[in-house]
KETOR-715503 format. One record per residue (C-alpha): residue number from 1; y, x, z. Coordinates in Angstrom, 3 decimals, m for minus. Layout:
N
NODE  resi         Y         X         Z
NODE   NUM         Y         X         Z
...
//
This chain:
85
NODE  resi         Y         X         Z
NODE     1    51.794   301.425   171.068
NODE     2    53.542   304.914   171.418
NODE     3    52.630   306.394   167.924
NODE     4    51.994   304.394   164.976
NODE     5    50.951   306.466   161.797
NODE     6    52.482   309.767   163.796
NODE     7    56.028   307.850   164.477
NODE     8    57.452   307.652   168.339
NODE     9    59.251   304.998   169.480
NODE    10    62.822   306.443   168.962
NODE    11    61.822   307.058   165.526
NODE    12    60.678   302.911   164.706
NODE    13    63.955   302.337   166.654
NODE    14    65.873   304.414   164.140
NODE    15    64.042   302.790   161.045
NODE    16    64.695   299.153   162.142
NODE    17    68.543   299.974   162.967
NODE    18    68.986   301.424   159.164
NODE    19    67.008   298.067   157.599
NODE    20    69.391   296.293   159.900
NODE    21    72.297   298.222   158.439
NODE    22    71.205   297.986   153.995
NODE    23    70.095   294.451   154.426
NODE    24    71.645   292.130   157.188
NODE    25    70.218   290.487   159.746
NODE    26    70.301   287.629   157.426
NODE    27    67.682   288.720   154.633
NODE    28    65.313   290.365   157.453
NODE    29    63.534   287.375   158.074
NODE    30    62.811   287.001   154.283
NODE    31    61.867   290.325   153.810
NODE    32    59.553   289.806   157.087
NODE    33    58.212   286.614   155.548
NODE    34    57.145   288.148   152.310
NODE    35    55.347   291.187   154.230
NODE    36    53.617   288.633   155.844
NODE    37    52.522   286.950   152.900
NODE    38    51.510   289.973   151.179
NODE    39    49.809   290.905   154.097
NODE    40    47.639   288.040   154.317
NODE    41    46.941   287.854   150.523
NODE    42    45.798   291.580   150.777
NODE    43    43.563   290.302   153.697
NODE    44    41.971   287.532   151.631
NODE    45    41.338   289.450   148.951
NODE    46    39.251   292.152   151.202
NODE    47    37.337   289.136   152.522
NODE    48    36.635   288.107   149.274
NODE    49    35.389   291.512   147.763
NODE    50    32.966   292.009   151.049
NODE    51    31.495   288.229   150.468
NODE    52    30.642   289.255   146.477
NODE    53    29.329   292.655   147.874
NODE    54    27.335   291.015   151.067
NODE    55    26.421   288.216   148.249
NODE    56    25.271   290.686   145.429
NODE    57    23.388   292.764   147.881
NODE    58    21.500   289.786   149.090
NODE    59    20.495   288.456   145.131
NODE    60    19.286   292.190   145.206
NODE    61    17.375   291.823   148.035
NODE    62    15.765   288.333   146.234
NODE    63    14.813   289.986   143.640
NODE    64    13.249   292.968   144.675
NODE    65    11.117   290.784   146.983
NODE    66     9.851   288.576   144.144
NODE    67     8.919   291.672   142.182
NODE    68     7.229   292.653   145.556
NODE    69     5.398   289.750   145.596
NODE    70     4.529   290.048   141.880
NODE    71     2.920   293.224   142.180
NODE    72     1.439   292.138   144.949
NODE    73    m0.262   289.102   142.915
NODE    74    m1.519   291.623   140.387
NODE    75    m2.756   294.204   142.797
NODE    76    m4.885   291.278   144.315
NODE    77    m6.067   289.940   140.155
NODE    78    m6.928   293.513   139.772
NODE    79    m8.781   294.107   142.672
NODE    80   m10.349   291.322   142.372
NODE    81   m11.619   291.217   138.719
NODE    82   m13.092   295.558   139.306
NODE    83   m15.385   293.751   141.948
NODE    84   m16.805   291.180   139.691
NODE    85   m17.851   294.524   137.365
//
């Protein structure tokens, strides 16, 4: 992991000495937890957008197959009732 978002090493170094400095070593592991929280709450929320999308897609996908299927039914009424003429 040499360069995260276009940041070396000496440069994450630097950042995590001047958090050290504004907020003690005692608060870090707060401020740590909360990341983490918001991290995962961000992560749940993704999964839940992608199962609507996956799950709208798929009611999509019903319906355009029973329309399908419709048609179909009314292709075969048609088709059939012009040969009885």
């Amino acid at each position: 992991m040499d360069i995260i978002l276009f940041i070396s090493g000496g440069e994450i170094f630097f950042i995590l000495i001047i958090i050290l400095l504004l907020f003690g070593a005692k608060k870090i592991p707060d401020i740590a937890r909360g990341l983490g929280k918001g991290m995962r709450e961000f992560k749940q929320a993704t999964n839940e957008i992608k199962k609507e999308i996956n799950q709208g897609d798929s009611d999509v996908t019903k319906d355009l197959k029973d329309i399908r299927d419709t048609a179909t039914t009314i292709k075969r009424e048609i088709d059939k009732n012009t040969k009885n003429l």
